[in-house]
C-alpha positions in Angstrom: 7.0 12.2 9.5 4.4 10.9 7.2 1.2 12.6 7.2 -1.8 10.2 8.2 -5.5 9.9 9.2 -6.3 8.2 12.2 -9.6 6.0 12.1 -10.8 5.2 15.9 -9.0 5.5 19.2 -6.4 3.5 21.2 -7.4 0.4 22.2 -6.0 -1.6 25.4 -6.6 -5.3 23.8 -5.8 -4.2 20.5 -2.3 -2.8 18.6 -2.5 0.2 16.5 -2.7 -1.1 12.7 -1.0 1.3 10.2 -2.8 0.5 6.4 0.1 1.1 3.8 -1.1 1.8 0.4 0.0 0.8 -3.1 2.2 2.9 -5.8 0.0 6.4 -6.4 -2.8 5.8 -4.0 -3.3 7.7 -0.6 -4.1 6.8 2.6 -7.8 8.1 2.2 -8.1 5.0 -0.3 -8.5 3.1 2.3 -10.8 4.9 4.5 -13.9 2.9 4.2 -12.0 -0.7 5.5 -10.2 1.5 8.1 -13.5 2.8 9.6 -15.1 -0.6 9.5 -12.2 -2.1 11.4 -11.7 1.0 13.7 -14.8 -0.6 15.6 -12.5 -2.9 17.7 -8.8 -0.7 17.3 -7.1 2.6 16.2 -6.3 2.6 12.7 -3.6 4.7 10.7 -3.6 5.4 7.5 -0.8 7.1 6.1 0.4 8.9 2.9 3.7 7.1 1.7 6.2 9.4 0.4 6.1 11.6 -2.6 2.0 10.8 -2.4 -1.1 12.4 -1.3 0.0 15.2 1.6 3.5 13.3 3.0 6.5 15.1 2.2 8.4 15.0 -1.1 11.3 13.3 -1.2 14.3 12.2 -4.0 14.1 8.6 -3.2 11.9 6.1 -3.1 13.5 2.9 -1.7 12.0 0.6 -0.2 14.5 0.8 3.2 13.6 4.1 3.2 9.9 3.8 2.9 10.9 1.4 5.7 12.4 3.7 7.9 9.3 6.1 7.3 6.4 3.4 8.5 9.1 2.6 11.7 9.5 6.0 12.4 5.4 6.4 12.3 4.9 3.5 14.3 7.4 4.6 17.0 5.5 8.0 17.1 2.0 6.2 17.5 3.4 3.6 20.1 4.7 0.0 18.7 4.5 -2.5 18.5 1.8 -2.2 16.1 0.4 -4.3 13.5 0.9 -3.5 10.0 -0.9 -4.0 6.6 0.4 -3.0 3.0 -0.8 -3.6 -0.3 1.4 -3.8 -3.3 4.1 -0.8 -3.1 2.9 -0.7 0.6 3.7 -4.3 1.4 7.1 -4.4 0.1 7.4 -1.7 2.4 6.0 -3.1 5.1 8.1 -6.6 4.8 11.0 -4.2 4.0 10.4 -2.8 8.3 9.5 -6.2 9.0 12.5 -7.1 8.0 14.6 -4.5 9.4 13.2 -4.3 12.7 10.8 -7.0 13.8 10.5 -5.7 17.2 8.5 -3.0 16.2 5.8 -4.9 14.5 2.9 -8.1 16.1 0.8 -9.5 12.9 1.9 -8.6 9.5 -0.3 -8.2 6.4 0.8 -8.0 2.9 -2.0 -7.7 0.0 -1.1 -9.0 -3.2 2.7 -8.6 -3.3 6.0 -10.5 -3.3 9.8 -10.1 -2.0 10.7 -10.4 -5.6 11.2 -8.6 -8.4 8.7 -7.8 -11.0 8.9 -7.5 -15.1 6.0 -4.9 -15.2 6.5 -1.0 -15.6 4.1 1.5 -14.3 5.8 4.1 -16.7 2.7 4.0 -18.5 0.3 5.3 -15.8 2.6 7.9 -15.7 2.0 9.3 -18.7 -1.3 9.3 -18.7 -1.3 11.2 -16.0 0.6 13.3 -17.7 -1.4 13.6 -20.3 -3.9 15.5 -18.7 -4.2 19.0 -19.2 -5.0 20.7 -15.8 -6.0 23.8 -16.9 -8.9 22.3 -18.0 -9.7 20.1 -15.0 -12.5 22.1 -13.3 -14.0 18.6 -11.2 -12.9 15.1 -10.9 -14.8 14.0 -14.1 -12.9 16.1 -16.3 -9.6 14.5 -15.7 -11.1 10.9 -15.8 -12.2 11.9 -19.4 -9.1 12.8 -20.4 -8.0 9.6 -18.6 -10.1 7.5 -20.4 -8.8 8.9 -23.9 -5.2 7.6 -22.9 -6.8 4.6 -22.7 -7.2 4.1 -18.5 -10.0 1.7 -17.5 -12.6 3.3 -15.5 -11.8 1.7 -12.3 -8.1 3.4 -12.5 -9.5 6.5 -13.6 -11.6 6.6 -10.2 -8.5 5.8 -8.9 -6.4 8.2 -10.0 -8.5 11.4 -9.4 -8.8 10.5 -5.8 -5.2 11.7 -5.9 -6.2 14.9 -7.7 -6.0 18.1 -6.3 -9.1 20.3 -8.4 -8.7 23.8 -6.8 -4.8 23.4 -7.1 -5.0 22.1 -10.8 -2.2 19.4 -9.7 -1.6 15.9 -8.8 -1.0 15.0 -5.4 1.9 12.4 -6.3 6.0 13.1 -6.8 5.5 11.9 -10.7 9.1 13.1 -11.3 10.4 11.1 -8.5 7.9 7.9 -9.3 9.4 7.7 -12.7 13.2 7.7 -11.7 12.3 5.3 -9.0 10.5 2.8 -10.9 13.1 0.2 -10.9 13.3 0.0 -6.9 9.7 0.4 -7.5 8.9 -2.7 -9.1 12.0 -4.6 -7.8 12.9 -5.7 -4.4 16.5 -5.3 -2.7 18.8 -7.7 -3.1 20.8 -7.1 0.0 17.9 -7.6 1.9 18.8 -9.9 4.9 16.6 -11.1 8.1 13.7 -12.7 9.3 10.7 -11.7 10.9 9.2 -14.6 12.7 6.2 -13.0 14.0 2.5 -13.9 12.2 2.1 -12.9 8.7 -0.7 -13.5 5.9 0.3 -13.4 2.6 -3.5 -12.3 1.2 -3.7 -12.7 -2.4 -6.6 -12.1 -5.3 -7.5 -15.2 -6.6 -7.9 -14.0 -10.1 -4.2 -12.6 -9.8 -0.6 -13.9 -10.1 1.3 -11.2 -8.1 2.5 -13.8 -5.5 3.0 -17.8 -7.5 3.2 -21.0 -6.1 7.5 -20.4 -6.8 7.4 -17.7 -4.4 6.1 -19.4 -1.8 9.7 -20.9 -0.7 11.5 -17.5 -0.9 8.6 -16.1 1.6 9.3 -18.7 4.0 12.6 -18.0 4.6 11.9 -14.4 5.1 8.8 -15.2 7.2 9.0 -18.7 8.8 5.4 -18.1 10.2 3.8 -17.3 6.5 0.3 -18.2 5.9 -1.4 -18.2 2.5 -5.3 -17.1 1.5 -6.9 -15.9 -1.3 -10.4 -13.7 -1.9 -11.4 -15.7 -4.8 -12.4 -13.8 -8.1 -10.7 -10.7 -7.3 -7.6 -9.1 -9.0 -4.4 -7.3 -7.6 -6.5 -4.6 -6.3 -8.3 -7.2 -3.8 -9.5 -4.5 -1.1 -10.9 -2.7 -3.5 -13.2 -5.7 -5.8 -14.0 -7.0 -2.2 -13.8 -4.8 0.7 -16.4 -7.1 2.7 -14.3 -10.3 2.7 -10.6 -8.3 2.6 -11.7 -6.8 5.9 -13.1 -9.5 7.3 -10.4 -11.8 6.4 -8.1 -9.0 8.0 -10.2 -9.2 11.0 -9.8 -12.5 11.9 -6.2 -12.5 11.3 -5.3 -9.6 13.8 -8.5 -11.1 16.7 -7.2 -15.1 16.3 
């Protein structure tokens, strides 16, 4: 079972919604959108394998991270609804895919059923870079961070995933690396539909998910819709947490 935070408590007018993060965040990423929306319903977050506290594992598949968000929803109580981002929504269309029954609304955050050209090999070896005998706080590793050339905004990033007193990271970088090409790509064996309301939310400053995908998606999900949060990036939740949540809001109330 993956370990998760819960945000809220059961509501009777309202699914659960399980929030699955992005390739080496955490479930505590997304804390501040899942207590703003725990208002009206419960909220999950979890930690996606070989990240943050879930267990460690020598795969990292996207049926398999499938199986692990089915197996937490049917633990909490589904159907639920279900939100990924990146990493996390390639793993949530993967369930949604596999078994529909278990999900209402869908959300996927800046992400496509396709595969992608980009490596993350070389966050990797930034992270790697650091030298954790001399990471004392948080700052110390984004310093190092920064001399590998990370942009401030993934240094942040990155440390939440830090464990100081431990001098390690909380992420499976071993596993990450051989993984990548599932990672970035998207199985082609990958059959079904899932018929059941989905929003494709997209940055608008980003071309993750392109006008060409548009006609794969609907095969997959007949009942697509398309948005954008204009001037934001890949990491859309993050740039503009306001309008993510409250675009996610009305999605899951209409």
């Amino acid at each position: 079972m993956l370990s998760y935070s819960e945000h809220g408590t059961p509501a009777p007018d309202h699914p659960a919604l399980i929030i699955a993060h992005g390739l080496y965040g955490s479930g505590r990423n997304w804390g501040v959108i899942a207590k703003r929306l725990s208002d009206t319903r419960h909220v999950i977050t979890p930690d996606m394998r070989n990240h943050g506290t879930s267990p460690r594992e020598t795969s990292q598949s996207y049926p398999d991270m499938a199986r692990d968000l089915a197996d937490l929803a049917s633990h909490i109580g589904a159907p639920v609804d279900l939100c990924g981002h990146s990493m996390g929504g390639k793993a949530a269309m993967a369930m949604a895919l596999t078994q529909p029954s278990l999900i209402r609304k869908l959300i996927i955050a800046d992400i496509a059923p396709v595969a992608y050209g980009h490596s993350q090999q070389g966050m990797i070896d930034a992270m790697r870079s650091v030298d954790l005998s001399r990471v004392d706080r948080r700052s110390d590793a984004a310093e190092q961070l920064a001399d590998a050339g990370i942009e401030p905004a993934l240094q942040s990033f990155f440390t939440q995933s830090l464990d100081v007193p431990a001098k390690a990271w909380r992420l499976n970088l071993d596993v990450l690396e051989a993984e990548m090409t599932k990672i970035i790509g998207w199985p082609e064996d990958m059959t079904g539909t899932f018929d059941g309301p989905t929003l494709f939310l997209s940055g608008g400053a980003s071309d993750y998910v392109r006008t060409e995908h548009r006609p794969h998606i609907k095969s997959l999900f007949p009942n697509a819709r398309f948005a954008k949060i204009p001037d934001t990036g890949h990491w859309l939740h993050a740039e503009n947490p306001r309008a993510f949540e409250a675009t996610v809001r009305a999605f899951l109330d209409a």
